[in-house]
C-alpha positions, 0 to 999 in steps of 0.5 A: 011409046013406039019401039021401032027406034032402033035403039029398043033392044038392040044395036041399030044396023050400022052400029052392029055392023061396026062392031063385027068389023072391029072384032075383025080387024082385032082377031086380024091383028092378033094373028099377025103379032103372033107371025111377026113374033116367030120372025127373025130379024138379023144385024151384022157388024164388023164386016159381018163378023158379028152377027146377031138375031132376035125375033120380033118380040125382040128378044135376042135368039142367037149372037155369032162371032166369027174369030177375027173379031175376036182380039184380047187385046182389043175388047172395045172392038168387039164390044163396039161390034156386038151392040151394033149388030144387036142394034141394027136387029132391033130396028128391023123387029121394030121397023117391022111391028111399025109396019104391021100397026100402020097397015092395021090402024090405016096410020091413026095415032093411038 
């Protein structure tokens, strides 16, 4: 039996090559998600009287209000307010962690 097959032990050449470049392009991945997760994305609402940060694990870190926003009288404003600024903050961590994923999987679905 003839043991230069290329698959006598070991993983032919090509096969060994893509698997070093994968584990590349995981330890790569990896750092990334980490930056991305020390990252501040900011909303604003309210004419930037509402202003809220999360960081790229989405996780709110800070809400600023400024005193004009604020009215007893009128709690649905605020309300109102606060989600959007939330909101438009979310969607920059996710626009951001979308990017990063496209640039690593070069657009292929997962």
């Amino acid at each position: 039996m003839a043991k230069h097959g290329g698959y006598g032990g070991g993983m032919p050449g090509n096969m060994a090559n893509l698997m070093k470049q994968a584990q590349r392009m995981k330890r790569q991945m990896e750092e990334e998600q980490k930056e991305l997760e020390t990252k501040e994305f900011t909303g604003t609402a309210g004419g930037g009287a509402v202003e809220a940060k999360v960081n790229g694990s989405k996780k709110l870190i800070s809400l600023t209000l400024k005193e004009e926003i604020v009215d007893p009288e009128d709690i649905e404003t605020l309300q109102d307010a606060i989600l959007a600024a939330v909101g438009e903050a979310m969607k920059q961590a996710d626009e951001a962690s979308e990017a990063l994923m496209g640039r690593m999987t070069g657009g292929l679905p997962f």
